[in-house]
C-alpha positions as CSV (number, residue, x, y, z in Angstrom):
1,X,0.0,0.0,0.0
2,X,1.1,3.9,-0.8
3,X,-0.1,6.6,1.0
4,X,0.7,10.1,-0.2
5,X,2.1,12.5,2.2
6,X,3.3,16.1,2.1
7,X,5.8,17.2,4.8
8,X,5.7,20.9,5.7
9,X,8.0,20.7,8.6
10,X,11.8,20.1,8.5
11,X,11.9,17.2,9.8
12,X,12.4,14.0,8.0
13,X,9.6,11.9,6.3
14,X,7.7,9.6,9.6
15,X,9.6,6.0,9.5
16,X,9.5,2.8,10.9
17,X,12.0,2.5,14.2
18,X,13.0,-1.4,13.6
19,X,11.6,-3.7,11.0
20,X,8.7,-5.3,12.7
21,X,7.2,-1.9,13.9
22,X,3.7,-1.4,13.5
23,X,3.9,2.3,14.4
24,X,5.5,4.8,12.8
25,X,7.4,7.9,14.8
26,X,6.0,11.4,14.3
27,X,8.1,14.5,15.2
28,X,6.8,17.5,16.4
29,X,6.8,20.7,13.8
30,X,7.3,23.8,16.2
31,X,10.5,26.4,16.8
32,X,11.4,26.6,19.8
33,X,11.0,24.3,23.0
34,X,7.4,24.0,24.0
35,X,6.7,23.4,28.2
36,X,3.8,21.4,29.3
37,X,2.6,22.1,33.3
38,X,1.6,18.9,34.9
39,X,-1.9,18.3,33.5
40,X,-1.4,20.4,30.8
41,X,-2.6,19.8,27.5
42,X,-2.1,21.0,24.5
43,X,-2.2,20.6,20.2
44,X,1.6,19.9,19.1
45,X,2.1,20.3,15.2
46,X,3.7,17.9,12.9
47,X,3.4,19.7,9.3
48,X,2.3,16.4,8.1
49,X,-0.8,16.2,5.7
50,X,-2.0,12.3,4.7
51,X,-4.3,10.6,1.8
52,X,-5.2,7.4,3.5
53,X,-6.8,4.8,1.2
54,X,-10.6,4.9,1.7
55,X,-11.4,1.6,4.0
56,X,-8.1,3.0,6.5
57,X,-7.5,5.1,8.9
58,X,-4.4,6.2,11.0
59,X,-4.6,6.1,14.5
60,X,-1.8,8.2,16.6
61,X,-0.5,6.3,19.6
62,X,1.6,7.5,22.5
63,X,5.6,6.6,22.8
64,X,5.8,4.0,25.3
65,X,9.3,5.3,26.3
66,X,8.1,9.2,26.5
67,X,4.1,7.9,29.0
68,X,6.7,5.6,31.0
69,X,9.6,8.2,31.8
70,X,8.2,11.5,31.2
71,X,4.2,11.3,31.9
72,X,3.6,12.6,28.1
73,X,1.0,10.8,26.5
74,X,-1.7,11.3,23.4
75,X,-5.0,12.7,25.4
76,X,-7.6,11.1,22.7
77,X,-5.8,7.6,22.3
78,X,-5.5,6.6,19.8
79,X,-6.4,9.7,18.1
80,X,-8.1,8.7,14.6
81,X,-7.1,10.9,11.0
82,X,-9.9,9.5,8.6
83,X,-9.3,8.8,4.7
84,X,-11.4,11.8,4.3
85,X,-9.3,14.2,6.2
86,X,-6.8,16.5,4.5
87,X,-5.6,18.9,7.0
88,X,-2.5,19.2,8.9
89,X,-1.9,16.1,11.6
90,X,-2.0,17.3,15.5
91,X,-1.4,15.7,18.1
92,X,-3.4,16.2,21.7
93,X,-0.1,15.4,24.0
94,X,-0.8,15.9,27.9
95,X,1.4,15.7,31.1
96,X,0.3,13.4,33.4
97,X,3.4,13.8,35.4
98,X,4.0,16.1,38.5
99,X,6.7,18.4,36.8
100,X,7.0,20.2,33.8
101,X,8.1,18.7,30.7
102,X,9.8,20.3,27.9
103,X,9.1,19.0,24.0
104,X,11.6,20.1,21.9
105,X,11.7,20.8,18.4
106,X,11.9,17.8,16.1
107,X,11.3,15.3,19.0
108,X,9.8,12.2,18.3
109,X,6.2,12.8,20.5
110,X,4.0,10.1,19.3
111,X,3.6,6.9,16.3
112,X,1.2,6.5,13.6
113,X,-0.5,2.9,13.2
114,X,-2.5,2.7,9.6
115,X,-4.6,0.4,9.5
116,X,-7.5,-1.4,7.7
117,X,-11.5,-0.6,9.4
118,X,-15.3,-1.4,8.1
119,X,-18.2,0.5,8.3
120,X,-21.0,-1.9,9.0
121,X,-24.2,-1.7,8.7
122,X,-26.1,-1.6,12.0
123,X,-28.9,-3.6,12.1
124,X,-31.8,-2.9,15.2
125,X,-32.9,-5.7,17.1
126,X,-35.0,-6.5,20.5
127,X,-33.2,-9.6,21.4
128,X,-29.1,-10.4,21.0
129,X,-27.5,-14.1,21.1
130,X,-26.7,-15.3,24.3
131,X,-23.1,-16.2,25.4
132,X,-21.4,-18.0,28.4
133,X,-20.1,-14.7,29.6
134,X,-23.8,-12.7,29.1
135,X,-23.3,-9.3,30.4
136,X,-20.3,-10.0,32.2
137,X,-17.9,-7.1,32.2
138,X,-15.7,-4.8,34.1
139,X,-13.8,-7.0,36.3
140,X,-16.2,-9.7,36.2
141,X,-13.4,-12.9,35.6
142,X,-12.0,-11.3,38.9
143,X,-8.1,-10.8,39.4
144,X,-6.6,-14.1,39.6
């Protein structure tokens, strides 16, 4: 699959870390250091513009490395860019840590996952097929 992209920032093209990845690292697109307050949230650029296939989508991800040492993580995960969608990507980041963190420019603050959906067709019903499980949910197999 191709997916057409136009890079505004100066940063290099989004790319695949190792060769299994699934997720693709996306830099930010800003100037000058950017500080995010504990709890603060806010939308980070990336000068990055898609065309997704119709029947994809791109979902942005946090870094696992960035939620685990620094707090920073994607607010809406993941965040969805439809094929329909033609402006720039942003990226909701928020610090969920107690200090402030500083994103600086060109640093890798998130991944992109493409990937294939459906849109079915919903069909109403009174009565759904029963399962071993039922209505089972939240916590219901229990911890051990």
């Amino acid at each position: 699959m191709k997916v057409k992209i136009i890079n505004k920032s100066n940063n290099p093209l989004p790319r695949y870390e190792s060769a299994q990845a699934a997720g693709m690292d996306i830099r930010c697109n800003i100037n000058e250091a950017i500080t995010l307050q504990p709890l603060e949230r806010r939308l980070i650029p990336t000068g990055l513009y898609i065309e997704l296939p119709v029947g994809y989508e791109a979902q942005i991800r946090p870094r696992s490395g960035l939620a685990l040492k620094r707090g920073l993580t994607v607010l809406n995960t993941p965040g969805t860019i439809d094929a329909d969608y033609r402006g720039e990507i942003g990226v909701i980041l928020i610090n969920m840590s107690n200090e402030a963190q500083v994103i600086e420019p060109a640093e890798r603050i998130c991944q992109m996952v493409i990937a294939k959906h459906e849109q079915p067709q919903l069909i109403e019903v009174d009565v759904l097929g029963e399962t071993e499980r039922g209505a089972g949910g939240f916590g219901h197999s229990g911890v051990k």
